[in-house]
N, C-alpha and C positions, 0 to 999 in steps of 0.2 A: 233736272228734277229740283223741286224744293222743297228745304226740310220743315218741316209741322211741328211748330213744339208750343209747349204749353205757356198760355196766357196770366198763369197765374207762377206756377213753380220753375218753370222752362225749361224741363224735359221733352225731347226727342219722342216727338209721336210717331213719325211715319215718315217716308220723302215722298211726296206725290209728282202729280203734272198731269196737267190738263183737266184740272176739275172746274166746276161752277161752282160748288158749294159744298161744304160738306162739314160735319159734326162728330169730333170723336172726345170723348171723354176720357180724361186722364185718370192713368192705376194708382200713379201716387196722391195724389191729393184732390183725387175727386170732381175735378172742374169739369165743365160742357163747354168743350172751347169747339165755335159755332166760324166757320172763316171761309169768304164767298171769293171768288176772284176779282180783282180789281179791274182788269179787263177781257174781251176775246183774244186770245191767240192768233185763231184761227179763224177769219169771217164764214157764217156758214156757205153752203153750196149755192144756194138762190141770190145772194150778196157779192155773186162774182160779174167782173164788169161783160161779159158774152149775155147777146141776147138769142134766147132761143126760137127757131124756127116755127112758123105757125103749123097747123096740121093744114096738110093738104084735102081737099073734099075729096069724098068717095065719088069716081066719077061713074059707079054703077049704080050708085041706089038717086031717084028725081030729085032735082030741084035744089 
């Protein structure tokens, strides 16, 4: 996990993990600290090196 802390005063927002993006506003001093991840983690599902199998035809309905 990694800890969230503020951009301006440097309080302890949260510990997250695994986000893309995300916006929390600080209680003490009011800031919108706005913070995206630097990278993926985790490459999605469709980005894995297996290729998948084609559909096979229906071999009841023509043509």
């Amino acid at each position: 996990m990694q800890e969230i802390r503020c951009g301006h005063c440097g309080r302890k927002l949260a510990a997250a993990s695994g986000f893309t993006e995300l916006q929390i506003k600080c209680p003490r001093c009011r800031t919108l600290n706005h913070l995206k991840a630097e990278s993926l983690l985790t490459p999605p599902s469709s980005a894995t090196s297996h290729q998948e199998a084609p559909c096979p035809h229906n071999r009841s309905s023509p043509g």
